[in-house]
N, C-alpha and C positions, 0 to 999 in steps of 0.2 A: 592378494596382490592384483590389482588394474592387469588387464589384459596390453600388453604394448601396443599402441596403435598401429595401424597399416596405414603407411609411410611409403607413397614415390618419389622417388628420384626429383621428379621433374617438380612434385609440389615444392622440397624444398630449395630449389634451384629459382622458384617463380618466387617464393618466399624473398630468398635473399636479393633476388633483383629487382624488386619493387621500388618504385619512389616512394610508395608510403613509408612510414614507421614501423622497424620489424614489429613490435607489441601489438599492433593493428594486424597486421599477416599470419601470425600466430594464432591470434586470437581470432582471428576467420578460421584456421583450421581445427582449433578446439571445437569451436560451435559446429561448426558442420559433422565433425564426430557426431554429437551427442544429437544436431537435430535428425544424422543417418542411423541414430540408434544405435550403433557401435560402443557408447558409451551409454550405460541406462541410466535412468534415475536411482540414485541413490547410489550410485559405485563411485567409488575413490579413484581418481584420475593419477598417472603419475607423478610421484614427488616432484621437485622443482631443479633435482640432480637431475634426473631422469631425462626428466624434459628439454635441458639443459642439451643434452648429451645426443638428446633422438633428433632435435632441430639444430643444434650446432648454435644455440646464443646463449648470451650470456644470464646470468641470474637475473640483472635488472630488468632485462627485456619479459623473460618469464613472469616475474612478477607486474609487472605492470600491464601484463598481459591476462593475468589472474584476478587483477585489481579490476581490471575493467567491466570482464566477463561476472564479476560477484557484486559489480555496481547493480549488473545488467540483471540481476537474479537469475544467471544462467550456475553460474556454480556457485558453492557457501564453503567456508573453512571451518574449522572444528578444530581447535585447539587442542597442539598433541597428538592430532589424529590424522591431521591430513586435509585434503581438498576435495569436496564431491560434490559432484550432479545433483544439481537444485534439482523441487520438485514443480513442474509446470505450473504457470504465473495462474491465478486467475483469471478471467474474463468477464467483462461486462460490457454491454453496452452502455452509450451514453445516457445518461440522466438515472441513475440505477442505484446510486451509492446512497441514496435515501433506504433504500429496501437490502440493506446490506445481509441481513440473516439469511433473507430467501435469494440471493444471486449466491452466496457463500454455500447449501444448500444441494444449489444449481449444476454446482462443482462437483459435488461429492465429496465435500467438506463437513466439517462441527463446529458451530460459529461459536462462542462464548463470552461473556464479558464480567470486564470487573471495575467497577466505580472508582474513580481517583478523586472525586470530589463531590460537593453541595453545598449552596446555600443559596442565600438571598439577598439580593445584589441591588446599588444602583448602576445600570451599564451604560458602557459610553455613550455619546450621542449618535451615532452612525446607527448602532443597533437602536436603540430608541426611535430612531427614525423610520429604521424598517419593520419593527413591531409595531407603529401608532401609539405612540405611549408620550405622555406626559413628562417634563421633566421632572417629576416628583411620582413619578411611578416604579417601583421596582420591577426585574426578573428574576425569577426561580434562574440559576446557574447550575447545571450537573453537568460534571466528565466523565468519562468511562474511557476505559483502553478496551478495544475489541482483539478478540482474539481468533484464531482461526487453527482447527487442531494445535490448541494450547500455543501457538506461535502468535506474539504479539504481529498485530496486522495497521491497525491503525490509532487514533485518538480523535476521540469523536466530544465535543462543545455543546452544550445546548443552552438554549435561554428561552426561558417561557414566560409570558404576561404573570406574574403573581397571582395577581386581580383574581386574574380569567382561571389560575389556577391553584384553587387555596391549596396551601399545604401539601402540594407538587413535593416538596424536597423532604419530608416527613414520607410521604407513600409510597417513594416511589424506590428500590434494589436495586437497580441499573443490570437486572436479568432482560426486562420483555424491550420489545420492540419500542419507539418514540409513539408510533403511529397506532397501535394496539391499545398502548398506556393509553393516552389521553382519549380514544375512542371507549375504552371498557371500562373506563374510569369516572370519566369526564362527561362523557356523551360527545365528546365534538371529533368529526370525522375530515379527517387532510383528503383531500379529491385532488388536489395539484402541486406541485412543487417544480421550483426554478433551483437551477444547480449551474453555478460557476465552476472552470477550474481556471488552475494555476501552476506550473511547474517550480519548486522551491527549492531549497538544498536547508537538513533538520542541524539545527543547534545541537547543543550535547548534551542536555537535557531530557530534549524529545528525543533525539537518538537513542539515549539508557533507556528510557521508558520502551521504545522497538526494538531493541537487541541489536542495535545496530551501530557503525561509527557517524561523528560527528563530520558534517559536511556528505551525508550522505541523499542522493537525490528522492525527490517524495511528493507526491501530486496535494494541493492544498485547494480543498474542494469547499464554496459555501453553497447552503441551501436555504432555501423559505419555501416554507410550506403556509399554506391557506384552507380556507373550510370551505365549504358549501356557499355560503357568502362573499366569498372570495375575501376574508380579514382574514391578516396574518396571524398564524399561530405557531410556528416555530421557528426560530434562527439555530441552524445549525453550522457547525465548520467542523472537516476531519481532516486530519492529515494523516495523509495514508503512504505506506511505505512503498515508494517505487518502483522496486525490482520485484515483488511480488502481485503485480497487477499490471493486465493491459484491457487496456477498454477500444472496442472497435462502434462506424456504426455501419449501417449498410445505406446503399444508396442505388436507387433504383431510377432507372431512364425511361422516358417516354418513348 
């Protein structure tokens, strides 16, 4: 059984007299629990009676309250079981999600992955454009879901020159790295890559594929990679699940 929070007077007095949204009020005082450590990782918060009962609102508030904070991967529900204290987001800095294993790693994490696809593709023109490629050229196409202590984390795209890479989709597990593959394979070595993002909300597809519900928020990230020559050799895109990632950068003054 959750430990009852330590509860003043005066918080929930500030609570109810807010112009905010009680669910917003609430949910500032969960979070502050758990980032004072009051509540640990991995403990079960109390029920939604409870909570009810300790703050004086009503079920909907609670919930939407719960709703928010489990967008935010600050707490996860478990079916049957209850509500608990998420496990801290990852971290990355910018431009990093190319080297996903070793930032995962970094953590004191176990990266893993399993292949949802392959083959050999003619791809749209947009990609074709950013590859150098012919309209009568094909790409190598593999996906893979990445994993992160066995908890799906993202879905990760790739498209590679055919050409440039015979029988790419024949060699290649979807265990190593992009960047390893085609260097210990291939011979050809990535030295750069450009990474966009994008804030999205995942369809219900890619949701089931993340363990996650549908209209759930999720960073949608592309990359190119290049070689020594500076010719493109990878087109990649991941969508990666929101609530369990924050990426910072730093910024230093003169």
């Amino acid at each position: 059984m959750p430990t009852p929070p330590t509860i003043e007077l005066d918080e929930i007095a500030a609570m109810h007299s807010s112009p905010g949204a009680l669910y917003h009020s609430l949910g500032h005082i969960i979070r502050s629990k758990i980032q004072s450590g009051e509540w640990a990782i991995g403990q079960r918060i109390p029920s939604e009676r409870e909570l009810m009962g300790i703050f004086n609102v009503s079920r909907a508030t609670v919930r939407q309250a719960i709703e928010n904070l489990e967008k935010e991967g600050i707490l996860r529900r478990e079916r049957g079981k209850g509500t608990f204290v998420a496990p801290p987001k990852i971290e990355s800095g910018m431009l990093r999600m190319i080297e996903f294993a070793g930032v995962i790693k970094q953590n004191g994490l176990r990266p893993s992955a399993q292949l949802l696809g392959k083959e050999c593709i003619t791809p749209p023109k947009h990609i074709r454009q950013l590859l150098a490629l012919s309209d009568s050229e094909q790409t190598a196409w593999l996906q893979r879901l990445l994993l992160v202590n066995d908890e799906p984390m993202l879905i990760e795209t790739a498209y590679f020159p055919a050409a440039r890479f015979p029988a790419l989709i024949d060699l290649y597990d979807g265990a190593s790295e992009w960047r390893d593959f085609v260097h210990s394979r291939y011979g050809v070595k990535v030295i750069r890559a450009r990474e966009t993002f994008e804030p999205v909300i995942l369809e219900d597809r890619e949701a089931e594929l993340l363990g996650v519900k549908g209209g759930f928020p999720a960073l949608w990230v592309e990359h190119m990679a290049y070689d020594e020559a500076d010719a493109p050799v990878i087109y990649l895109t991941s969508l990666l699940r929101g609530d369990r990632c924050r990426f910072y950068t730093d910024l230093v003054f003169g």
